[in-house]
C-alpha positions in Angstrom: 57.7 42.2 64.6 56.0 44.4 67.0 54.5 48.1 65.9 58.1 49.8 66.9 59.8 47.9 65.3 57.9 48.5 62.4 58.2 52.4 62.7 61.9 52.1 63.2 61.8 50.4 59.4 60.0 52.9 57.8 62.1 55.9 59.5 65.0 54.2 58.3 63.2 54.0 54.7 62.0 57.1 54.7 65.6 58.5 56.3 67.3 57.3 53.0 65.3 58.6 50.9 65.6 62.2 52.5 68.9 62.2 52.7 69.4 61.0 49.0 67.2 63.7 47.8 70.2 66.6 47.2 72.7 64.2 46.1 72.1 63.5 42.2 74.3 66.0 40.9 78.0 66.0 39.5 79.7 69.5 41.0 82.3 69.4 43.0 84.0 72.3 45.1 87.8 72.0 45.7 87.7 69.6 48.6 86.0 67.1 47.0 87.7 67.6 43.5 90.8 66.6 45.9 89.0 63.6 46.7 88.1 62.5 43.0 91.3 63.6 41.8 93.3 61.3 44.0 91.1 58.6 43.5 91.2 58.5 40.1 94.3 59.2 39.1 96.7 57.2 41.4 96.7 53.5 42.4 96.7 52.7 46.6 100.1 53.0 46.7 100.7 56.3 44.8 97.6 57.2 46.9 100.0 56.3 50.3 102.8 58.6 48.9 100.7 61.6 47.8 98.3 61.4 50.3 100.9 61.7 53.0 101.6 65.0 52.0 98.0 66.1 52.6 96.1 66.9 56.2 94.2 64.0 56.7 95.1 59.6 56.6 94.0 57.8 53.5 91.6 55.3 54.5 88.9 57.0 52.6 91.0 57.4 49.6 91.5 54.1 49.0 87.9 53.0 49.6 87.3 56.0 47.2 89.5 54.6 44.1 88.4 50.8 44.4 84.6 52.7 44.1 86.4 54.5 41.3 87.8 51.1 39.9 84.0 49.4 40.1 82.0 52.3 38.5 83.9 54.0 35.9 85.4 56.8 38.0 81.7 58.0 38.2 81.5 61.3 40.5 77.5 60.0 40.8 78.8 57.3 42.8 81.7 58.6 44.3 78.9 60.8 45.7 76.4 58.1 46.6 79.7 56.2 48.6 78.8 59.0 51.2 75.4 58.6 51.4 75.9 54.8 51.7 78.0 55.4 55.3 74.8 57.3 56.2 72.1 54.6 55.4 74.4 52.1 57.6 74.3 54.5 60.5 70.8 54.8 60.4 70.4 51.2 60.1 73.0 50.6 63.0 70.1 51.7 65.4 68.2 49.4 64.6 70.9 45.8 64.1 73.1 47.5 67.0 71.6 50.4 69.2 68.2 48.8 69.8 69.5 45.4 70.9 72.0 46.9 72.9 69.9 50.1 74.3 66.4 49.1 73.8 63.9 50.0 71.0 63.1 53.5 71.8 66.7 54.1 72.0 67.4 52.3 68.9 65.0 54.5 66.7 65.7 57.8 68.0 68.9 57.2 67.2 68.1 56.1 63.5 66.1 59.1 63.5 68.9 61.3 64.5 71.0 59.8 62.1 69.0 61.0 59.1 67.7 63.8 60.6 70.0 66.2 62.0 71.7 68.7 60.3 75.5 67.8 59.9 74.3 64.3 58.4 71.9 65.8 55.4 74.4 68.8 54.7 77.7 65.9 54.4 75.6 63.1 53.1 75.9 63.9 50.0 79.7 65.0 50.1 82.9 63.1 48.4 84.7 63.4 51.5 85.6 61.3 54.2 83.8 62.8 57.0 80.4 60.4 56.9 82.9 57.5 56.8 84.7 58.3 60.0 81.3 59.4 61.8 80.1 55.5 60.9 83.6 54.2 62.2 83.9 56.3 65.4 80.2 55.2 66.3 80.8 51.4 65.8 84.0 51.8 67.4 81.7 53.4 70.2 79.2 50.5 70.6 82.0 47.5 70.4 83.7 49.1 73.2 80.6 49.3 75.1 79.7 45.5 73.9 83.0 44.8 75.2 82.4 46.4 78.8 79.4 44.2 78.9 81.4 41.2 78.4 84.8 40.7 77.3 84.6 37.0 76.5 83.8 37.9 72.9 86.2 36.8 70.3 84.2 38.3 67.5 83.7 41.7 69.3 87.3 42.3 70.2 87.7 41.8 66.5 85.0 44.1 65.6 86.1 46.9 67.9 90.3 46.2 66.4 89.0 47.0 63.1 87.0 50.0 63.8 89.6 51.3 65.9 92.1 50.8 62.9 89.4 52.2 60.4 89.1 55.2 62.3 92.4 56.1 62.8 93.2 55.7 59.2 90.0 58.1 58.1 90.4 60.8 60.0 93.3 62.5 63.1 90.0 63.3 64.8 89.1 59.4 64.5 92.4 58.7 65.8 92.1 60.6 68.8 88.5 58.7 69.2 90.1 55.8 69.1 93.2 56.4 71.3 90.8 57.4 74.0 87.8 55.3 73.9 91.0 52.4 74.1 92.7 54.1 76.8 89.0 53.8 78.6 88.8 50.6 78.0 92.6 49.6 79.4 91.9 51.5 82.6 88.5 49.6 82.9 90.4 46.3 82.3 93.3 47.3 84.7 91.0 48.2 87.7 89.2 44.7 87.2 92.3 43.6 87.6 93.7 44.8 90.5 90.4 44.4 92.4 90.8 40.5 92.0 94.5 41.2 92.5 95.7 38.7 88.8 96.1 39.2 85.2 92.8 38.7 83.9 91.8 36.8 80.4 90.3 40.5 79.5 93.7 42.6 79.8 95.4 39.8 77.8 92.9 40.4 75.5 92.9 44.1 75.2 97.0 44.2 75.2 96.8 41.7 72.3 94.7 43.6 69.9 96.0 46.9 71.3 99.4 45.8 69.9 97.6 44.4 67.2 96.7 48.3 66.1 99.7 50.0 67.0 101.9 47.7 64.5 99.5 48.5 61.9 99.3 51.9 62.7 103.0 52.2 62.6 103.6 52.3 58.8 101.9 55.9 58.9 103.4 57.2 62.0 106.3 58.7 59.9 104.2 60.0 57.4 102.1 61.4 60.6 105.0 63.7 61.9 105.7 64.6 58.5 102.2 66.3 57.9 102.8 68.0 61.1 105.7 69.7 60.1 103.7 70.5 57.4 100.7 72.4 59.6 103.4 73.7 61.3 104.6 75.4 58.0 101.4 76.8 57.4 97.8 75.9 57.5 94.7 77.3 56.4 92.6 76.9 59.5 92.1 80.4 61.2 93.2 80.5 64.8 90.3 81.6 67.0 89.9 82.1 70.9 88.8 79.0 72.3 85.2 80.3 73.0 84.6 81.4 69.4 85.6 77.9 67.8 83.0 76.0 70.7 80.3 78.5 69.5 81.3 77.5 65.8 80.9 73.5 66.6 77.7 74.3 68.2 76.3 76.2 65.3 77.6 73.5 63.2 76.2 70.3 64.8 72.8 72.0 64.7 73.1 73.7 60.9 75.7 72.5 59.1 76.8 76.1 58.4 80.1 76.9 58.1 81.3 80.6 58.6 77.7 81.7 56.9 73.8 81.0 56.6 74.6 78.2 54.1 71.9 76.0 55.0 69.7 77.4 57.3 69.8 80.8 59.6 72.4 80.8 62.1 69.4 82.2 64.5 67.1 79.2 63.5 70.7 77.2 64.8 70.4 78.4 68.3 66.9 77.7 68.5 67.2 74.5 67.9 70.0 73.7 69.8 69.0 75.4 72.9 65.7 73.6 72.3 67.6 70.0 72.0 69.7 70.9 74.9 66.4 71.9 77.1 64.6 69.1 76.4 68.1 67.4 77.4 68.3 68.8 81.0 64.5 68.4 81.6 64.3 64.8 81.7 67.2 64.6 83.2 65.7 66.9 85.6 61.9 64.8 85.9 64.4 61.0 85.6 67.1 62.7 88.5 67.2 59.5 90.3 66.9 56.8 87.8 69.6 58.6 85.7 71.8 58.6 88.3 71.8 54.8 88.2 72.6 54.8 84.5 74.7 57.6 83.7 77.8 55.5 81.8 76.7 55.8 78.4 75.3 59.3 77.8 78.1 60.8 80.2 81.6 58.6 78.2 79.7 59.9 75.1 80.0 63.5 75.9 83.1 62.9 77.5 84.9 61.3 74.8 83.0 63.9 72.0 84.5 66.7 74.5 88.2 65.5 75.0 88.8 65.0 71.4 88.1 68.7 71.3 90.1 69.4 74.2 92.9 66.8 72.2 92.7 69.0 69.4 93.3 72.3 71.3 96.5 70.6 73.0 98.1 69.7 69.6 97.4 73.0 68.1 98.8 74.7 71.2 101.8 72.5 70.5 102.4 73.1 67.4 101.2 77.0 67.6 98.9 76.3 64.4 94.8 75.6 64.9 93.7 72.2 64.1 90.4 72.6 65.8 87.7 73.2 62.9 84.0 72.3 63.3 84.0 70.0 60.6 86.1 67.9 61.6 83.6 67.3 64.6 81.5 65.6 62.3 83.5 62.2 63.0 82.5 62.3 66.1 79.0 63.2 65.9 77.6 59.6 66.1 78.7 60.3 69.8 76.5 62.9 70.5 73.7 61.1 68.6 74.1 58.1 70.8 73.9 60.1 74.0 70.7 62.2 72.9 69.2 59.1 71.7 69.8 57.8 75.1 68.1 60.5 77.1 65.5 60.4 75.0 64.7 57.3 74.2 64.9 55.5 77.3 63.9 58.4 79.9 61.7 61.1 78.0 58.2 60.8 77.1 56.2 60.3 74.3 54.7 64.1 74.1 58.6 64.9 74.5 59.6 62.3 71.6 56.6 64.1 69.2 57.3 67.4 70.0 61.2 66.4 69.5 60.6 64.7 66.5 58.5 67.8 65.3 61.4 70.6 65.4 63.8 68.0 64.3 62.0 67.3 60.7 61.0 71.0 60.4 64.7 72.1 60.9 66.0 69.3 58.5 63.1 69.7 55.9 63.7 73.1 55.5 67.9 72.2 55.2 67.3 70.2 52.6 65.4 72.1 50.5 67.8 74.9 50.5 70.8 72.0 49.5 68.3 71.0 47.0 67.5 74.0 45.2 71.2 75.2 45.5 72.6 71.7 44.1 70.3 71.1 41.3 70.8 75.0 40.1 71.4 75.0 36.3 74.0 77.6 36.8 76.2 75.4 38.4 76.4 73.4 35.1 77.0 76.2 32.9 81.0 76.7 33.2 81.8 72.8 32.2 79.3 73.2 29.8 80.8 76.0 28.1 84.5 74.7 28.4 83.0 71.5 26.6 81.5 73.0 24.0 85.2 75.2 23.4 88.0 73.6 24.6 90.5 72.4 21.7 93.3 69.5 22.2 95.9 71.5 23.2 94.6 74.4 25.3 95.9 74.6 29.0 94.3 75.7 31.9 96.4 78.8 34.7 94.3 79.4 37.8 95.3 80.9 41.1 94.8 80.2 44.9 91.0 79.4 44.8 89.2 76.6 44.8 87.4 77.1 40.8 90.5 75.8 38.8 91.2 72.6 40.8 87.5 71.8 40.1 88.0 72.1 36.6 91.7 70.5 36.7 89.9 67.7 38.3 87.3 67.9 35.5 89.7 67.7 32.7 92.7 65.9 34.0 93.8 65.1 30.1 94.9 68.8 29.5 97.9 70.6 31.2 96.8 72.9 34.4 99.3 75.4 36.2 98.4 76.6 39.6 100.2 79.5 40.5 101.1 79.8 44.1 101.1 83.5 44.4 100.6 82.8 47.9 103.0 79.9 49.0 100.8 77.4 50.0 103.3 74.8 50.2 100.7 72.4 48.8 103.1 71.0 45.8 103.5 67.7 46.7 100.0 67.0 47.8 98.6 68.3 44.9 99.8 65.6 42.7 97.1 64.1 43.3 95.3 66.3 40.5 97.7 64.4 37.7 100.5 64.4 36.1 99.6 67.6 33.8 99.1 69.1 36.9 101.9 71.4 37.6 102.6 74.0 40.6 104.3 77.2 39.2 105.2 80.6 41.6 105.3 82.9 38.3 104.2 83.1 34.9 108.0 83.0 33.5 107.0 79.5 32.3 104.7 81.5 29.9 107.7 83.0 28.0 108.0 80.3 25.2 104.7 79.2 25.5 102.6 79.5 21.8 98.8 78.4 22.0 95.4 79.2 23.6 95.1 79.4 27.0 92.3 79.2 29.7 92.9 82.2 32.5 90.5 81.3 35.4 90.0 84.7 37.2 88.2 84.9 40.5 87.0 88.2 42.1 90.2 88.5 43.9 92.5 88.7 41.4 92.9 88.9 36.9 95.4 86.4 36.1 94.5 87.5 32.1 95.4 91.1 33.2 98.4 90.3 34.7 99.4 88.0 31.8 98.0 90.6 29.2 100.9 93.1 31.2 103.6 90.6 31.1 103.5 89.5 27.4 102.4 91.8 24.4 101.5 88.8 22.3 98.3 88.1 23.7 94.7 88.3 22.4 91.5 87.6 24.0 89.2 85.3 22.4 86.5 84.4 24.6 85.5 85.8 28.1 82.6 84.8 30.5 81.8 85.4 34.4 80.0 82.8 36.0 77.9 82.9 40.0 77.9 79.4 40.9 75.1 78.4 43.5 76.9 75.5 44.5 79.5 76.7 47.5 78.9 79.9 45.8 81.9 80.0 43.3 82.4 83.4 41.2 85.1 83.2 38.6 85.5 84.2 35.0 86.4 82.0 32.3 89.2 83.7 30.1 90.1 82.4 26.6 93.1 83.6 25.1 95.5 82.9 22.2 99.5 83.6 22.9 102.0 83.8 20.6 100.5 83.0 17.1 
């Protein structure tokens, strides 16, 4: 083992650690209390049937409720699963990247993988995303292996499965997939005609590319039916073109969404101009080397920019956005490979230090922001109080934000009605929160109702006033505001007693 080798180990130690730093805590805003909900509620087939009526495949899900099934439905772990599909990327540079790319490649891109923003904000996250970054990459480098040399039975395999995993984690992933395949059949194709016969490779790739459609083709149907969905309505905000590119850029080098979340959107641009620079120099100093090896960096980019160009076609199809920066973070391991590239096997080593420098400033001072904002007492105090007061046959009303489904997903043993002032159209996917769970569009179902109830109230609206001015046989018992750091939740906890 030779001295890199040895620092790629210890950045890939050292890499875990840091990104496991924020993640020991149990709350949950309403995305992921979707994920834990489903997960623990439903078995895989339930899971099939409800999760169809949601926006994304169920791959995740499913990995999510046999995590469930192993460690008590614990929302520790369901957290750590996350982390976990980090760790393996970072450790990909070193089994897959560095034998493939060389060293230098190898652990920039491990040190990419723990250290840029995106991967420390959503390490830590019960969500897909991390998952489908880890597939799209893999998918990435067995396409690659298999452009080196198609003879490999065990690679075609590998980069089947991958595809498969990706397109069942994420639409994003699926478009990944369908492309980085289509690149692959052309590349096949052209061998082909060049020595003029059907090669052993095209059999090949037609074989497993059927292989992937057939089992693809169970959620095909289920597919179209979430687009008529999106076409009903969706919550993503349409944007001009320009203004969502600017948001995937702030993203990939903050992790903010819409605010200064994690870091300064200013300290954002920075650093990404600063990446980007030190990008186009060594191009700029390696002109005629990298003009010899262009392939990898450039179908990287490529790819990472058609599936937002994919995802600007459907939405212009179906007249509703599906372009979010988020969802971008599937195919980040892209951009990391192509940076790592640049880097690793043209810049220098003052350009690696000074790199490595702004990286782990930006991502230190990331993480101690998600650090103090996810070990905040305050974001323990709500369940804490509802604990501490809750009674066997209270029920819980809440509204169109996210604070009730976190606590409906809490406390899935006691009846929860979200009212829909807003028509979401969300009442078949959100089984997934149980069956107590019920979707209501008034508070008629009040009428007969006797017993104590929990009103969740955000800033928005006063679902106790408006109950207090339906029905004249109501009393408030208890009544407390809480700020939650984590996502920044506001919402007041209303305890009242109807009918008695």
């Amino acid at each position: 083992m030779n001295k890199t080798q040895i620092i790629h180990i210890v950045i890939i130690a050292l890499g875990i650690i840091f990104v496991s730093a924020g993640v020991f805590h149990e709350n949950m805003w309403f995305d992921e209390s979707y994920s834990v909900a489903i997960a623990s509620n439903y078995s895989i087939g339930e899971i099939w049937e409800i999760g169809g009526h949601d926006v994304h495949p169920i791959l995740y899900y499913w990995m999510l409720r046999i995590i469930g099934l192993l460690t008590g439905k614990s929302i520790l772990m369901f957290r750590l699963f996350s982390t976990i599909a980090i760790a393996i990327l970072g450790i990909i540079g070193y089994t897959h990247v560095r034998k493939d790319f060389g060293e230098t490649t190898g652990l920039v891109f491990s040190f990419l993988a723990f250290f840029i923003p995106t991967n420390i904000v959503y390490a830590g996250e019960i969500r897909m995303y991390t998952w489908g970054m880890l597939f799209v990459t893999l998918l990435a480098i067995y396409a690659y292996r298999l452009y080196k040399d198609s003879g490999n039975i065990r690679t075609w395999i590998l980069f089947a499965i991958f595809s498969i995993c990706s397109a069942y984690t994420h639409y994003y992933g699926l478009m990944a997939a369908g492309l980085t395949n289509l690149a692959l059949m052309i590349y096949f194709i052209v061998i082909a005609i060049k020595q003029k016969k059907w090669t052993t490779a095209l059999t090949k790739f037609v074989t497993q590319g059927i292989i992937e459609v057939l089992l693809y083709i169970p959620w095909v149907l289920t597919l179209f039916t979430q687009m008529k969905q999106v076409e009903s309505g969706f919550w993503i905000q349409k944007k001009p073109f320009f203004d969502t590119a600017f948001d995937i850029f702030l993203f990939q080098f903050t992790g903010n969404l819409d605010s200064n979340e994690y870091i300064s959107n200013n300290i954002g641009i920075f650093f990404g101009i600063f990446i980007i620079s030190v990008i186009f120099y060594i191009i700029g100093r390696n002109k005629e080397k990298i003009k010899k090896d262009w392939m990898i960096p450039v179908v990287a980019i490529t790819t990472y920019i058609l599936v937002i160009l994919g995802a600007v076609a459907v939405s212009n199809f179906m007249n509703r956005s599906i372009l979010y920066a988020r969802y971008m973070l599937v195919t980040t391991g892209l951009l990391i490979i192509a940076i790592s590239y640049i880097i690793g096997k043209y810049g220098s080593k003052k350009t690696m230090i000074a790199c490595g420098i702004v990286v782990i400033a930006v991502a230190t001072a990331i993480n101690y922001n998600i650090i103090t904002v996810n070990y905040d007492l305050s974001n323990e105090e709500p369940i804490q109080f509802l604990k501490e007061n809750i009674q066997e046959d209270d029920i819980f009303v809440f509204g169109n934000e996210g604070s009730g489904f976190i606590i409906a997903s809490t406390f899935p043993e006691y009846s929860a009605y979200f009212y829909d002032a807003q028509g979401w159209n969300t009442e078949e996917a959100y089984r997934a929160f149980g069956k107590k769970f019920h979707t209501v569009y008034n508070l008629d179902f009040l009428e007969e109702y006797k017993g104590r109830i929990w009103f969740i109230n955000t800033t928005h609206y006063s679902l106790t006033e408006e109950a207090i001015k339906k029905y004249d046989d109501i009393n408030i018992l208890k009544q407390h505001g809480y700020e939650i750091k984590y996502k920044g939740y506001q919402y007041t906890l209303s305890l009242v007693q109807k009918g008695v």
